[in-house]
N, C-alpha and C positions, 0 to 999 in steps of 0.2 A: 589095089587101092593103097597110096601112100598114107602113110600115117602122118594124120594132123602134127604141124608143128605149135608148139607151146605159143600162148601171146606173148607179143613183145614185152607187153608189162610184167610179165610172170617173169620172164627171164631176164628183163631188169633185175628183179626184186632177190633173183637166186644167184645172178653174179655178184650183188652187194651185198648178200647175207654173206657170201662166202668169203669177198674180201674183210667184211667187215669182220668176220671172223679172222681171217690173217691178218690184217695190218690193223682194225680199232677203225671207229668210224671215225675216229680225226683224223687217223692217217691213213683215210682213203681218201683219194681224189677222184671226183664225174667221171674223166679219161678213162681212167685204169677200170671203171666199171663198164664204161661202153664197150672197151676191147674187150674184154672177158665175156662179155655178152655177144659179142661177134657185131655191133652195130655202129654209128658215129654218134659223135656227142650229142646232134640235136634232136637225135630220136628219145635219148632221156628225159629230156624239157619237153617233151609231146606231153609225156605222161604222170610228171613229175616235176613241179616248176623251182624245187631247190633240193640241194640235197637231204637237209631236212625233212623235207616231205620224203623223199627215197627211203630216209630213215626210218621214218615213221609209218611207212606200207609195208617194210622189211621188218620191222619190230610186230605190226600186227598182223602179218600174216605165220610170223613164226610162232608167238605167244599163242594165237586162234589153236594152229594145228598142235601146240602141247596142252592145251585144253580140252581139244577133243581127242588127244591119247588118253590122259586122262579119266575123262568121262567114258571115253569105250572100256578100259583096267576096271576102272570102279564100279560099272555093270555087268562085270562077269564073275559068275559065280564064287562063292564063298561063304564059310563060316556066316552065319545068319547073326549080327549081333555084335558079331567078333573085332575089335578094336585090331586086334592083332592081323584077322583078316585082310580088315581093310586097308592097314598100312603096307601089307604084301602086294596089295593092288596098285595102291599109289606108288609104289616101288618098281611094279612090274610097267604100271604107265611113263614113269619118266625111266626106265631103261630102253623100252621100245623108242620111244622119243628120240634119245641120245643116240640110239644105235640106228635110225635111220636119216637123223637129220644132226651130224656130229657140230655141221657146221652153225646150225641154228642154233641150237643148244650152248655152244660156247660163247657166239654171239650178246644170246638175251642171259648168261648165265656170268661169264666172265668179263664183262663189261658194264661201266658206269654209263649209263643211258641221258643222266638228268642231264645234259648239256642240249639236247635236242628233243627229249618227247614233245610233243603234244596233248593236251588234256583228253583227250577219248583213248590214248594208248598209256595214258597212266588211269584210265581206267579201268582198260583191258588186265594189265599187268597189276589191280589190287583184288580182283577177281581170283586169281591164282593164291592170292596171300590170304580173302576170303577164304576160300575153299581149304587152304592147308588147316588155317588159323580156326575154323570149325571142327575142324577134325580133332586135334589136340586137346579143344574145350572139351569135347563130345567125352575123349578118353578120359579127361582129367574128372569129370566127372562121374565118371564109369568107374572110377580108381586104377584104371590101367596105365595111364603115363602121370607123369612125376609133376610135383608143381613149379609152377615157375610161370611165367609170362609167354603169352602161344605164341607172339612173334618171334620172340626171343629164342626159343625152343624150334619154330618151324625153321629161321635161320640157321640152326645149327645144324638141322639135318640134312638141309639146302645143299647147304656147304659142306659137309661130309661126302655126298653123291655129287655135287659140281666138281671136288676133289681127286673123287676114285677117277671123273670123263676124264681129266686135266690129266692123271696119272696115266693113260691110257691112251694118250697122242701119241701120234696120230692114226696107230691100228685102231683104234675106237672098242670100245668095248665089247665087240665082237670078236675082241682077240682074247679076252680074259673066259679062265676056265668056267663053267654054270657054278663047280660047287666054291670058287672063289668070289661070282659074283653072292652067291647064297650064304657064304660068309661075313661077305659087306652088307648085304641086305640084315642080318643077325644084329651086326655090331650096333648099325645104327640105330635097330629098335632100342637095343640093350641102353643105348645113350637117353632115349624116349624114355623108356618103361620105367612105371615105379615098380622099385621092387620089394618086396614082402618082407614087413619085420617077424623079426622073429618073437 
């Protein structure tokens, strides 16, 4: 039995994540996504009647699946309680993330989106800033992370780990040693974490 081929839509949406990851979604053109997908331009508009909307099926099915990396990291065992835990988790979830989808990740991560979303993928995409921006409160209450504002603080860890993928093109993170990633993971809490007066 031959193995089912992927739908056309799917690999639509995986030739445009990836360009959009190379070139920026302004400077991808319909074309360059149909040949990459192996197909002609009108099969795109079957499924997708502007690029925009490309955009916005390629934004939420990449956002979807680091959501549910995510929630799979954040359901696996740990420290019961543990603030510190759980940010090993959420750590552990967007490394898996980044290291099997480099190109999605860069994508929703290094890119200015506002010129195209749509209101249901900017709601998908406050969902993630929910969930960080809980976790923060959660610590900052707990007295384990530092005060300061939870966007402002989830930003910045954002961008510390959007930093180390960026540092790590295009072998992806899969090329960096466990105990350098374990070092980056340290550092960042160390930025999170309030630390103990004396």
């Amino acid at each position: 039995m031959t193995p089912r081929k992927p739908d056309l839509d799917r690999l639509l949406i995986d030739a445009a994540i990836a360009l959009f990851a190379e070139r920026t979604f302004e400077g991808t053109q319909m074309p360059a996504v149909a040949q990459r997908a192996g197909v002609g331009v009108g099969s795109i508009y079957r499924y997708f009647p502007s690029k925009e909307a490309l955009g916005n099926a390629a934004f939420q099915h990449a956002k979807r699946a680091l959501l549910d990396a995510l929630a799979e990291a954040l359901a696996e065992g740990g420290p019961s309680g543990s603030i510190r835990g759980e940010f090993g988790r959420f750590w552990r979830g967007f490394t898996r993330y980044a290291s099997a989808n480099p190109d999605a990740f860069v994508f929703l991560e290094h890119q200015q989106h506002d010129t195209f979303l749509a209101p249901d993928s900017r709601v998908l995409a406050e969902e993630i800033d929910r969930i960080a921006a809980d976790f923060i409160e959660r610590g900052q209450q707990a007295g384990e992370i530092r005060d300061g504002d939870a966007a402002q603080l989830v930003a910045l860890a954002i961008g510390a780990f959007t930093g180390l993928v960026k540092l790590q093109r295009p072998g992806g993170l899969d090329t960096l040693p466990a105990e350098d990633l374990d070092r980056a993971e340290a550092a960042v809490w160390d930025l999170l974490h309030r630390k103990a007066t004396p």
